[in-house]
C-alpha positions as CSV (number, residue, x, y, z in Angstrom):
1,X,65.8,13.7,109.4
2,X,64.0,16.5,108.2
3,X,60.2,17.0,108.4
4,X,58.6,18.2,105.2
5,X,54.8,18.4,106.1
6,X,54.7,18.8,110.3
7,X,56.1,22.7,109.7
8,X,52.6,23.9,108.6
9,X,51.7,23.6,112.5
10,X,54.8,24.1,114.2
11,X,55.1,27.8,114.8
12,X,51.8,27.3,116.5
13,X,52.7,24.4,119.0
14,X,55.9,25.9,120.2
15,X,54.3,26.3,123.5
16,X,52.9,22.2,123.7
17,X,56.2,20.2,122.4
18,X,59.2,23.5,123.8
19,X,60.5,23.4,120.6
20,X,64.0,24.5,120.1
21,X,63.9,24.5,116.1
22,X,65.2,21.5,115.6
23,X,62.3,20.8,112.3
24,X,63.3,22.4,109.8
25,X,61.5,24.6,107.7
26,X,58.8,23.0,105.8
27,X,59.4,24.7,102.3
28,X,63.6,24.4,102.4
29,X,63.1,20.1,101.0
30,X,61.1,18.5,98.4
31,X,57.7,19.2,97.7
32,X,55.3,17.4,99.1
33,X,52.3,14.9,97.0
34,X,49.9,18.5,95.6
35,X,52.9,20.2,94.6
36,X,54.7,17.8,92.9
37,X,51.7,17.2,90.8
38,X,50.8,21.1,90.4
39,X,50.3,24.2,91.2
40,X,47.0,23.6,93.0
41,X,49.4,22.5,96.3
42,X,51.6,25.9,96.4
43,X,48.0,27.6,95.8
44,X,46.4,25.9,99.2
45,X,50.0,26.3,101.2
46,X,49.9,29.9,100.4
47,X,46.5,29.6,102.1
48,X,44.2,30.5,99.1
49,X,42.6,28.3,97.1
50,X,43.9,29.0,93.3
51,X,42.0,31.0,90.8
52,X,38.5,29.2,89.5
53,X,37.6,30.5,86.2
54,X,34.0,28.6,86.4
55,X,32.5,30.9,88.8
56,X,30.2,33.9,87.3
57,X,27.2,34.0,85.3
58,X,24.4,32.2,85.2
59,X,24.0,31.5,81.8
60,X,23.3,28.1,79.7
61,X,25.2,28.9,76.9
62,X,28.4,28.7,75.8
63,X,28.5,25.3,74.7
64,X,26.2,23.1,72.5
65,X,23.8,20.8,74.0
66,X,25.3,17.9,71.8
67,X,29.4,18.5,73.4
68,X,30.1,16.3,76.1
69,X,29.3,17.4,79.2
70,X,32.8,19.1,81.1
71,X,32.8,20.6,84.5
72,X,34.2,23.8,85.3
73,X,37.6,24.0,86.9
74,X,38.4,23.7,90.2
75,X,41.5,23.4,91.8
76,X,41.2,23.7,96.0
77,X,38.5,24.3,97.4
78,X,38.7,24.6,101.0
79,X,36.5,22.8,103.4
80,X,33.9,24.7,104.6
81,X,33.0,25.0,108.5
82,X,30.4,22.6,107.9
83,X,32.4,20.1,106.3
84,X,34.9,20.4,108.5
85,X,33.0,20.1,111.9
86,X,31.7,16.7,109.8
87,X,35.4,15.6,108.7
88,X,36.3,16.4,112.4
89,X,33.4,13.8,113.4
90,X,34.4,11.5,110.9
91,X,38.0,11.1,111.0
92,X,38.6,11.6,115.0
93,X,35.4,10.6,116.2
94,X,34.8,13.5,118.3
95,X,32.3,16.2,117.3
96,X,31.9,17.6,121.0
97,X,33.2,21.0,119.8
98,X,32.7,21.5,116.6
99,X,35.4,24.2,114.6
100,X,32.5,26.3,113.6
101,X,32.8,27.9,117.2
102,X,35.9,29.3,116.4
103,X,36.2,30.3,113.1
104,X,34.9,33.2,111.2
105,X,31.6,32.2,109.4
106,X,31.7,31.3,106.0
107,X,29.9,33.4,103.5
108,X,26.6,32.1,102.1
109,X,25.9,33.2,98.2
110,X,23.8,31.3,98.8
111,X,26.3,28.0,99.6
112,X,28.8,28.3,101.8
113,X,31.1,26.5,99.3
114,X,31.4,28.6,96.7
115,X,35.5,28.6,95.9
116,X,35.2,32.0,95.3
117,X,34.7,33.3,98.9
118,X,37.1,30.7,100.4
119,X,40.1,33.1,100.8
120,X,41.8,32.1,103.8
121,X,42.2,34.8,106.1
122,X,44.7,35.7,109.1
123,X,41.8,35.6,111.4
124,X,40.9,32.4,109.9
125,X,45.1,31.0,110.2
126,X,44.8,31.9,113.7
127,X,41.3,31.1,115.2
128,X,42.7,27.1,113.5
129,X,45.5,27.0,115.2
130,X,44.2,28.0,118.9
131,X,41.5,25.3,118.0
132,X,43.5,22.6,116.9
133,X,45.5,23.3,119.9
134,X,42.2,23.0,122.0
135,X,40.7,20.0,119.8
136,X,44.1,18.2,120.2
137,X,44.2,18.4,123.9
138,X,40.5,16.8,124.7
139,X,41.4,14.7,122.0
140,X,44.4,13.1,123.9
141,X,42.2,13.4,127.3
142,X,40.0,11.1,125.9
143,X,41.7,7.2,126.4
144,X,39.0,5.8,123.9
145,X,39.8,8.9,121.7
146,X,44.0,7.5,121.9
147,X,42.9,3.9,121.3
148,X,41.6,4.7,118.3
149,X,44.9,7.1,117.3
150,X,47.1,4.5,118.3
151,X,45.9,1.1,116.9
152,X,49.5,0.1,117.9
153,X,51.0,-1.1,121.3
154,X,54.3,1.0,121.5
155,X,57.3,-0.5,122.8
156,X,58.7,2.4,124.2
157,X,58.3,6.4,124.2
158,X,60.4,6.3,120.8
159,X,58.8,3.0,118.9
160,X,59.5,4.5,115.6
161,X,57.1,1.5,113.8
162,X,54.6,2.2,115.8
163,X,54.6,5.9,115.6
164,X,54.7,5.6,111.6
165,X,51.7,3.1,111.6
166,X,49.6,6.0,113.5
167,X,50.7,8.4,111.0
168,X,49.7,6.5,107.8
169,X,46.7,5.4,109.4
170,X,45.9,9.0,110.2
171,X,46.9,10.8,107.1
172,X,45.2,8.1,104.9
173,X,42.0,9.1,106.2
174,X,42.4,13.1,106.6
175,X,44.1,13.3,103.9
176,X,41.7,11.0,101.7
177,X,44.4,9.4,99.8
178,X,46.6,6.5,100.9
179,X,49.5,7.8,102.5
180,X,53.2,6.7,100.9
181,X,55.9,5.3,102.9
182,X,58.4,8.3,102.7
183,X,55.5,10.4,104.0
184,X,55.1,8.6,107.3
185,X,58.4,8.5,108.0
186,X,58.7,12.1,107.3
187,X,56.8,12.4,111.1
188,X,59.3,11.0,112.8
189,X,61.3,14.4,113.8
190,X,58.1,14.9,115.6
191,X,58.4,11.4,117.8
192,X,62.1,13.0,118.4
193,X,61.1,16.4,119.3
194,X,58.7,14.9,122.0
195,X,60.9,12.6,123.6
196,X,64.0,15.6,124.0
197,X,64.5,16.4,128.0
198,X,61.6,19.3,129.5
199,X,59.5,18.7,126.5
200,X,55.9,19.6,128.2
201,X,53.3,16.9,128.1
202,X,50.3,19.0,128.6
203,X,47.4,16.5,128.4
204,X,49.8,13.2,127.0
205,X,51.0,11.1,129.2
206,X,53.7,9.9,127.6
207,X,56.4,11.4,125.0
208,X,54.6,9.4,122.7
209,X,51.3,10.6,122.9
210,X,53.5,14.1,123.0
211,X,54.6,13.0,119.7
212,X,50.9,11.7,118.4
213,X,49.2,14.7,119.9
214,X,51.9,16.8,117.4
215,X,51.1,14.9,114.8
216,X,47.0,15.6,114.9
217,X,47.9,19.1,115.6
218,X,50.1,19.0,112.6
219,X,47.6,17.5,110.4
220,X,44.4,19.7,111.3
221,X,46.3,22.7,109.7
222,X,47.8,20.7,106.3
223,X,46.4,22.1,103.4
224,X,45.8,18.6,102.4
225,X,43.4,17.9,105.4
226,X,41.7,21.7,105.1
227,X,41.6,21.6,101.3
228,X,39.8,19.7,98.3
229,X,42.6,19.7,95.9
230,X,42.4,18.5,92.8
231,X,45.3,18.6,90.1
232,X,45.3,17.0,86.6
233,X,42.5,16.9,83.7
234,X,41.4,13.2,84.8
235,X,40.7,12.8,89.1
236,X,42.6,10.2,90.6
237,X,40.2,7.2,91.8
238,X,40.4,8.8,95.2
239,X,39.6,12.3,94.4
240,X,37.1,11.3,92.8
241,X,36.0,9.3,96.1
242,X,36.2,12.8,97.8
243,X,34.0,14.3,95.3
244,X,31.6,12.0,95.8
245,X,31.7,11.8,99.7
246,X,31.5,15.6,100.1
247,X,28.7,16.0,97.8
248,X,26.4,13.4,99.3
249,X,27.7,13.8,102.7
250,X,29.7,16.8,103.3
251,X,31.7,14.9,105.2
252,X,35.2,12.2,103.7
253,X,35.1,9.0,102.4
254,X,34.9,6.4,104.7
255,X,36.8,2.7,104.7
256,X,34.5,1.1,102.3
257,X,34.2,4.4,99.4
258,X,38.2,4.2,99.9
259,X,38.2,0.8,99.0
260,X,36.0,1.2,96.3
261,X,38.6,4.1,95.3
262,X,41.6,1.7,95.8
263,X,39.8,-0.9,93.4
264,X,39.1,1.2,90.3
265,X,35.4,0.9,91.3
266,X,34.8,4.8,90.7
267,X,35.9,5.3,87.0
268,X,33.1,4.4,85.7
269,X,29.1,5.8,85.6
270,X,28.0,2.6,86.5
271,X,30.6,2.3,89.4
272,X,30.1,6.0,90.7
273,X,26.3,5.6,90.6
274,X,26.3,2.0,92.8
275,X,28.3,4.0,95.1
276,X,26.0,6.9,95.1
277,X,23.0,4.9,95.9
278,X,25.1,3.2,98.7
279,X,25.8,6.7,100.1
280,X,22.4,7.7,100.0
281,X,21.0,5.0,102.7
282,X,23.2,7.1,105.0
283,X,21.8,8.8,107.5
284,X,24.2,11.4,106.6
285,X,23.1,11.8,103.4
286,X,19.6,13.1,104.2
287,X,21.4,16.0,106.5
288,X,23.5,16.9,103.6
289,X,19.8,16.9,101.8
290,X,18.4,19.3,104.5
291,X,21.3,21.4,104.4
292,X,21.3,22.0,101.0
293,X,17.7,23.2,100.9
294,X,18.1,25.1,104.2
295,X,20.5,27.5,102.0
296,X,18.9,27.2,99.1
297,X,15.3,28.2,100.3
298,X,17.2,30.5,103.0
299,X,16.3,29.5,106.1
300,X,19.4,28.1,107.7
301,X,19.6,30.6,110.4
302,X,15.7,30.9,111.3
303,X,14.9,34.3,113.9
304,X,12.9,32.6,116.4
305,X,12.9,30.6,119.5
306,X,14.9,27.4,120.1
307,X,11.2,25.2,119.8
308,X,10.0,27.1,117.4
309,X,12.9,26.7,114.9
310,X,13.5,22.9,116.0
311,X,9.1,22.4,115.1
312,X,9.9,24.5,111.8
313,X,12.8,22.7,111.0
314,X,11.9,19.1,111.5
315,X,8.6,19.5,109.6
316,X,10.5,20.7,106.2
317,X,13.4,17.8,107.1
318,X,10.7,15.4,107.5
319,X,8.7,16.5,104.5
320,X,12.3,16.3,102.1
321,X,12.8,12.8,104.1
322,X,9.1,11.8,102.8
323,X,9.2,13.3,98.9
324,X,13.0,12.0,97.9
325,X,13.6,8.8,100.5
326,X,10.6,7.0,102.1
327,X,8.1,7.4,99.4
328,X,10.5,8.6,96.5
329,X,8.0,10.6,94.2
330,X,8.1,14.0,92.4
331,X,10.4,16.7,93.8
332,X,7.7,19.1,92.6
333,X,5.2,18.0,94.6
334,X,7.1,19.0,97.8
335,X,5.5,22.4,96.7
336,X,2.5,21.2,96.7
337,X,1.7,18.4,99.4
338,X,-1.4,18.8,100.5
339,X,-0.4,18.0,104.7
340,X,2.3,18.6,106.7
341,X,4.6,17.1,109.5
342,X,3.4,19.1,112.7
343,X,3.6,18.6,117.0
344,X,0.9,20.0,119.0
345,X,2.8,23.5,119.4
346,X,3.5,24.1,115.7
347,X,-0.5,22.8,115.1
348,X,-1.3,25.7,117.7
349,X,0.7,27.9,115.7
350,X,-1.0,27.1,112.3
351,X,-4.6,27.1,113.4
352,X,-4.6,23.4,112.6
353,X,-5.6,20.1,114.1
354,X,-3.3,18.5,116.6
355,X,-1.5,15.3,115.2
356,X,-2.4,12.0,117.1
357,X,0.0,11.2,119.3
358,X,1.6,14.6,120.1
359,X,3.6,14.9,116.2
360,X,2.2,13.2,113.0
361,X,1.1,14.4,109.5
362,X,-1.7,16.8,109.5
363,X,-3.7,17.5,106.5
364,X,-3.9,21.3,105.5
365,X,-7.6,21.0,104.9
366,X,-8.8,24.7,103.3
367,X,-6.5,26.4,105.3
368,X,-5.0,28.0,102.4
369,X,-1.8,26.1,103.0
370,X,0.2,23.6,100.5
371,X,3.6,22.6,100.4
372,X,7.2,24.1,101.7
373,X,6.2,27.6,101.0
374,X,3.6,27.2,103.3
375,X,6.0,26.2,106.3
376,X,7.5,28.4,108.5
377,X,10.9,27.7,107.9
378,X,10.6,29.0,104.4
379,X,8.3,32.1,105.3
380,X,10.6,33.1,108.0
381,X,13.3,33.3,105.7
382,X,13.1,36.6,103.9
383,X,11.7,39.4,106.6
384,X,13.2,42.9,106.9
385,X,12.3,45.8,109.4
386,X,11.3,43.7,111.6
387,X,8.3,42.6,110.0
388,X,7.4,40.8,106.4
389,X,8.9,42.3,103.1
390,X,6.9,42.0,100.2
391,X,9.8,43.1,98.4
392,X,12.5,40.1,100.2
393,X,9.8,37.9,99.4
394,X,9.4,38.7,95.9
395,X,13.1,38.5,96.1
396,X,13.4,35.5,97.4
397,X,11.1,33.5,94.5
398,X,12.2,35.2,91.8
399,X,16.1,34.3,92.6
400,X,15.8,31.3,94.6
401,X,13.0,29.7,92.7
402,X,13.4,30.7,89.1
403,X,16.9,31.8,89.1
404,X,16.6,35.0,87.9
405,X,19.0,37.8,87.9
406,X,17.7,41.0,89.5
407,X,18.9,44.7,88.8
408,X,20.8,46.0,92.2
409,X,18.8,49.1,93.7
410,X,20.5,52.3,92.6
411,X,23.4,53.9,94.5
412,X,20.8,56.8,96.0
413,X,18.4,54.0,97.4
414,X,18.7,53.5,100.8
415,X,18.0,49.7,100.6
416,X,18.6,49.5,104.6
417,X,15.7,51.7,105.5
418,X,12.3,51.0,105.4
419,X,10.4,52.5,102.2
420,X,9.7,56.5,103.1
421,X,6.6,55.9,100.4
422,X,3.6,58.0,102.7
423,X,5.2,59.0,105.4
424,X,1.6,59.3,107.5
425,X,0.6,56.0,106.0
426,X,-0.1,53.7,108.5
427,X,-0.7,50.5,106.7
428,X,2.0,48.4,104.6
429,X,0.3,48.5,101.8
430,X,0.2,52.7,101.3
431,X,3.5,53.0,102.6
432,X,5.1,50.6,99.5
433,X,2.8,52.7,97.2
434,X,6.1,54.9,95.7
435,X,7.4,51.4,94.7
436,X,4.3,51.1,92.7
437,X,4.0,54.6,91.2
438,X,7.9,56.2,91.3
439,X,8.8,55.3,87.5
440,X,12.3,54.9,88.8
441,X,11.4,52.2,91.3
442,X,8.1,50.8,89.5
443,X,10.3,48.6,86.9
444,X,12.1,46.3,89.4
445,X,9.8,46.4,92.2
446,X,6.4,45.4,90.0
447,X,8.5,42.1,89.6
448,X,9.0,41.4,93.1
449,X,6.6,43.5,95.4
450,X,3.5,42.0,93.5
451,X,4.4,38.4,94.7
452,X,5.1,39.4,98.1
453,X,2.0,41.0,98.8
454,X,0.4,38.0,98.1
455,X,2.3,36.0,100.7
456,X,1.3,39.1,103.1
457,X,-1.3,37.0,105.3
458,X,1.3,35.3,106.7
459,X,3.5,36.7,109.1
460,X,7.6,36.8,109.6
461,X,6.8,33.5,112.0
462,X,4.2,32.1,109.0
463,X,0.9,32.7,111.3
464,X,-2.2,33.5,109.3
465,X,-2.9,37.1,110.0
466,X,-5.7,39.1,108.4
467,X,-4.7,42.3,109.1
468,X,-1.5,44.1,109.0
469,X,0.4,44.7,112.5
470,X,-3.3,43.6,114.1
471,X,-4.5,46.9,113.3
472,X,-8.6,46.7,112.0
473,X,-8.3,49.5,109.2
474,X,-5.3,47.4,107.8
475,X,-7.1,44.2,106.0
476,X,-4.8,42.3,104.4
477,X,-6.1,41.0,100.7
478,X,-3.4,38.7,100.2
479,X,-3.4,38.8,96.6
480,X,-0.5,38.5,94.0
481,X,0.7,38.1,90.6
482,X,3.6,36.6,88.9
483,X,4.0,38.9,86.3
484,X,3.4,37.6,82.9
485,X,2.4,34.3,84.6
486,X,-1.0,34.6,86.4
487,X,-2.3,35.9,90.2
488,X,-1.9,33.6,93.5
489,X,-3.3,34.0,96.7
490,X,-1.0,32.6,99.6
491,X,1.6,29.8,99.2
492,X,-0.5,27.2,98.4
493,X,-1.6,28.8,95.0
494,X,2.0,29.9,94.5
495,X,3.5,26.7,94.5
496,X,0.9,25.1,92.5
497,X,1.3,28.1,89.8
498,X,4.8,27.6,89.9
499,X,4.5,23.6,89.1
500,X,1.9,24.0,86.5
501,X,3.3,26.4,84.3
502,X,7.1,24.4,84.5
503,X,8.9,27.5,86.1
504,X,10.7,25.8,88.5
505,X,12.1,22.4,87.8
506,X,15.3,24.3,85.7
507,X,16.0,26.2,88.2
508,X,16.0,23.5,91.1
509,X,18.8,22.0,89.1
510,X,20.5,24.7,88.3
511,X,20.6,25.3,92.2
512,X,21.5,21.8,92.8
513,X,24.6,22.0,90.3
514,X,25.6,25.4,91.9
515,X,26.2,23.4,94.6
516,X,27.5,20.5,94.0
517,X,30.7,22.7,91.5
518,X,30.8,25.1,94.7
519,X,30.7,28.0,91.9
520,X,27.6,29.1,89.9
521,X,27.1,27.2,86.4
522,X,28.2,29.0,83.5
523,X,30.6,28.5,80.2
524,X,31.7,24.9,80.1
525,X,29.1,24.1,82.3
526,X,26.0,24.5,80.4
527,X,26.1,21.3,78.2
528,X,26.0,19.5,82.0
529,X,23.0,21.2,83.2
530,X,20.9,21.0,80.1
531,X,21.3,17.2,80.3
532,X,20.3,17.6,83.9
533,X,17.4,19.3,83.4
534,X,16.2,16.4,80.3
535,X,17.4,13.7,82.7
536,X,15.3,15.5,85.6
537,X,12.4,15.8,83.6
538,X,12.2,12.0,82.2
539,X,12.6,10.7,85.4
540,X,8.7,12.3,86.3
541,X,11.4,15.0,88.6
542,X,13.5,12.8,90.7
543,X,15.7,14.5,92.8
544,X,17.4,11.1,93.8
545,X,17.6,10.4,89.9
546,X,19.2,13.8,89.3
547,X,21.6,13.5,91.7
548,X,22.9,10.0,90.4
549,X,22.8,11.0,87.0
550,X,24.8,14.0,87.8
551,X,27.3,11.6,89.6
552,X,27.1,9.3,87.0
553,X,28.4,11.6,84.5
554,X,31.9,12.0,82.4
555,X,31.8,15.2,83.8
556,X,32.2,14.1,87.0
557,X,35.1,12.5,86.8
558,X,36.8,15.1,85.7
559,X,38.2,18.5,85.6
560,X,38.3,21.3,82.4
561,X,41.2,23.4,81.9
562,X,40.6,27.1,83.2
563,X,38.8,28.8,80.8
564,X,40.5,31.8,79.3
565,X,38.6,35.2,78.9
């Protein structure tokens, strides 16, 4: 009997089972469940993810505001490291090393799902198979680990029943469909490989954890179990389930969202959106939250010490935790809440009362601070030369808040050094002046530098500093303009600018829907987010009420036929 989907792995467990060859290779039968329905399976077995027309441009047009709302095609997307390390948790139960260690880092534009950057590498072929090799063996190590593997009570090293009831189990629930019959018994050539004479246990103690082990090993590498694929204009109930999961929890569907899949529950709004709001009392579902805004907003990876960037990080969670689940209110006034979640060494930090207790909610008082600009998560974000930027930080709103498209610097610029402006100047502020003056730098950099200078009294670690580098002769002013909008001083009169004058609730679901498609909106796509932002608005800027709307939509539920150029 030949094995159809355990040859993905095999060339990389020669060493664990001593195999002789006796599998066959993989692509010489019948193709397997993605490719029989389409091309998206050859796309992820070739180990790329097949071509998304929906990524590019940002634009809303392209379609009418009155067509139905369509999403933009995607295929396979692959999972990222994230997602994985979660799937990993979720499936096996183990999330003691996590695959991020060992694979090459995913690229962040700003999400690090966006289909377009999920080529799959050699590097990225081989650092999977050493782990799975690794993750296989502490796996089997484990005896509550096997229980859970082997719900069944083999009657011997080759109990071909058994071994098949591990295998549909498994593949069920990494691949996040049920498993048919033929499939699981398509495995077996791996129970008979294990049991041949000299075949080297390794970490099993029997040739039938050999054969389970295998089996794992030979599942953490199927495109199936590393890939989102989705083939045909209407989901199936269960890829549909997988949307869902991933978006709200970056991680699969569980028993129950299966079930719900397995029912019919999920094809319609009403169906979807009970299951969302299910979802969303998961614990899981407010890291997803945080995870999304730690990309977004930039500050994923924050420079600073291990209790520094734990204070900085669990007073934005606890702030996003506040505005969208414990007192559900206004996303927008998350940049603008007048105190903040703070322990006694972040207080010090701030220049602001300590919390009772040791960590509470401090108010901001006239400290000049409001909202999540004001933390240092979000200030931390966007430094450069070692020091603030004015011009990362002008970046940074114009882009990340207000979605913007910005000009690249010219070819002669030497973005990576710090600006030459007066080279004798020994305050920030003189040696930016050629951005201000040079007509060939003035036109971008009047749109950016202007906002970061007002952010300047607070430093790459978001201290309050009045004068640059410490240095008396250097006063900071710490005023700003928004171009065309009005002048700020610090975050707190940023973020309230920004609310006041509506700049920013498009854009946060523009951001949101960038990732949630795992491609930047655009084309097909516009009818979708214009109906987000109404549904956004009416709901006084729920962020829980756009993401059930979105999952409540037709859109979601299905999948557009590339657009062609």
């Amino acid at each position: 009997m030949s094995c159809r989907r355990c040859g993905f792995a095999l060339a990389g467990m020669f060493w664990l089972a001593g195999c002789s060859g006796s599998i066959e290779d993989a692509h010489s039968h019948a193709p397997s469940a993605p490719e029989a329905r389409g091309g998206a399976g050859s796309a992820a077995r070739a180990g790329r993810p097949a071509a998304d027309s929906g990524s590019g441009g940002a634009g809303t047009g392209g379609a009418s505001p009155s067509d139905p709302p369509r999403p933009a095609s995607s295929v396979a997307r692959r999972l990222s490291r994230a997602e994985l390390d979660n799937t990993l948790r979720d499936v096996f139960g183990d999330a003691s090393a996590p695959a991020s260690r060992a694979l090459t880092e995913d690229l962040y534009a700003p999400y690090d799902n966006d289909s377009a950057s999920q080529l799959a590498s050699g590097a990225y072929v081989e650092s999977l198979e050493v782990f799975a090799a690794d993750f296989v063996a502490r796996l089997i190590a484990s005896p509550e680990r096997r229980r859970e593997l082997i719900p069944c009570t083999p009657s011997g090293s080759s109990d071909a029943a058994c071994f098949e009831q591990v295998a549909a189990r498994l593949t069920t629930r990494a691949f996040r469909r049920p498993t048919r019959a033929d499939e699981a018994e398509s495995y077996l050539p791996l129970l008979t490989l294990a049991n041949e004479p000299n075949a080297p246990l390794g970490a099993a103690s029997s040739p039938f954890e050999l054969a389970v082990a295998l089996l794992v090993q030979s599942v953490l590498q199927d495109p199936e179990f590393l890939y989102r694929i989705e083939a045909g204009l209407e989901l199936s109930d269960h890829e549909i389930a997988t949307r869902l999961s991933y978006l709200l929890w970056g991680s699969a569907p569980d028993d129950a969202l299966r079930g719900l899949a397995e029912a019919g529950e999920l094809r319609t709004a009403n169906g979807r959106r009970r299951a969302a709001e299910t979802l969303l009392e998961d614990p899981r579902a407010r890291d997803q939250l945080h995870r999304f805004h730690a990309m977004w907003l930039g500050y994923r990876a924050i420079p600073h010490g291990a209790q520094l960037a734990a204070s900085f990080a669990r007073e934005t969670n606890q702030l996003l935790d506040r505005v969208v689940f414990e007192e559900p209110q206004s996303y927008l006034n998350t940049f603008e809440f007048p105190e903040s979640y703070l322990d006694d060494r972040l207080a010090d930090h701030y220049g602001l009362p300590h919390p009772s207790g040791g960590s509470g909610w401090v108010p901001y008082g006239t400290s000049g601070r409001a909202g999540i600009l004001s933390h240092g998560s979000v200030l931390s974000a966007f430094g450069k030369f070692s020091d603030t930027s004015p011009t990362q930080r002008g970046i940074f709103v114009r882009t990340r808040l207000l979605c913007e498209k910005l000009s690249p610097p010219p070819p002669s610029v030497m973005a990576d050094q710090p600006p030459l402006g007066d080279q004798d100047a020994v305050c920030k502020y003189d040696r930016y002046r050629e951005h201000r003056t040079s007509s060939s730098c003035a036109a971008c950099h009047s749109l950016t530098d202007s906002i970061g200078f007002g952010l300047e009294n607070y430093d790459l670690a978001g201290r309050f500093r009045a004068h640059d580098d410490g240095l008396s002769q250097c006063a900071i002013e710490g005023n700003g303009e928004l171009v065309g909008v009005g002048s700020f001083s610090g975050p707190k009169e940023l973020g309230a600018l920004l609310v006041e004058r509506g700049l920013i609730e498009a854009c946060v679901v523009k951001q949101y829907l960038q990732f949630a498609l795992g491609h930047e909106p655009a084309g097909a796509d516009a009818a979708a987010l214009e109906q987000l932002v109404s549904t956004f608005s009416a709901s006084d800027h729920s962020l829980r009420e756009l993401i059930l709307s979105h999952v409540a939509s037709e859109a979601f539920g299905r999948r557009s036929e590339p657009e062609t150029p």
